[in-house]
N, C-alpha and C positions, 0 to 999 in steps of 0.2 A: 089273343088270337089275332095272328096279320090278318087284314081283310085285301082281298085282292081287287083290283079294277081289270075291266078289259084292256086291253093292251092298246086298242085304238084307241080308247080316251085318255092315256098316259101320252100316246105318240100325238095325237093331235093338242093338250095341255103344250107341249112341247115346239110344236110345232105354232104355236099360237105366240109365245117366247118369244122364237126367232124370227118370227115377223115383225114382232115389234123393235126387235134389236137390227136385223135387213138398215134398215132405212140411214142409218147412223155412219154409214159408211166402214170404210176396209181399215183406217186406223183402229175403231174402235173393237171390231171384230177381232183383229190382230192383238189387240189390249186383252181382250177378254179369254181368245184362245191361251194366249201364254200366262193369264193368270191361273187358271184352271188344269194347267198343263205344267207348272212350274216347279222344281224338285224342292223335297222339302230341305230345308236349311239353305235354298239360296239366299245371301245376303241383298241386302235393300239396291245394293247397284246390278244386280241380274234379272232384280223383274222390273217389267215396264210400270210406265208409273201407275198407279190406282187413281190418280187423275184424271187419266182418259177414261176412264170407263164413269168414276165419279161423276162428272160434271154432264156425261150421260145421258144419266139418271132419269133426271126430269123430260127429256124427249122419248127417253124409252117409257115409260107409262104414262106421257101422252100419246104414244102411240100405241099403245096396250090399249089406256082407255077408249080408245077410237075404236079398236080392233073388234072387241068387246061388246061394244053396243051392236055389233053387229053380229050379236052370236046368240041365238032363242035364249030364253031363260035356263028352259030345263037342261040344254047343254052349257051353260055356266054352272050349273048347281052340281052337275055329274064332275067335271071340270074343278070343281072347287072340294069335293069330295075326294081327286086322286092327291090335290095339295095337301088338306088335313091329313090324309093317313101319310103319306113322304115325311112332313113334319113330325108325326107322331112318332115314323120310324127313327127320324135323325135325333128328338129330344131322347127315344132309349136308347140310340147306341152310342 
């Protein structure tokens, strides 16, 4: 049985994301749109490198974890709840 969440706590989950990815500047944005954006079978010289987003990484969840301590408990827990079921949906499909 799907378990559904309010749709606000999907969009703010979401929104919490792209806050922490903001700060990283419009290369990496631009890395990230066209990876997500990318058709399938383009070869390795049509998408941008995974470099720039790679190397990232570590300021994007520092700035997650910054974001985060600044969010109650109980809306991390809610928050962490729309992740587990996404996960659950993506390991069955």
């Amino acid at each position: 049985m799907e378990r559904r969440f309010p749709a606000e706590d999907e969009e703010r989950l979401w929104s919490l994301l792209e806050a922490a990815w903001a700060p990283l500047g419009a290369e990496v944005g631009h890395a990230r749109w066209a990876l997500a954006n990318r058709a399938a079978g383009d070869d390795a010289g049509g998408r941008p490198p995974f470099t720039v987003v790679e190397e990232a990484l570590d300021d994007f969840l520092s700035n997650l974890r910054f974001i985060s301590e600044k969010v109650p408990s109980d809306e991390l827990t809610s928050l962490d709840r729309v992740v587990e079921a996404n996960a659950a949906g993506w390991r069955d499909s």
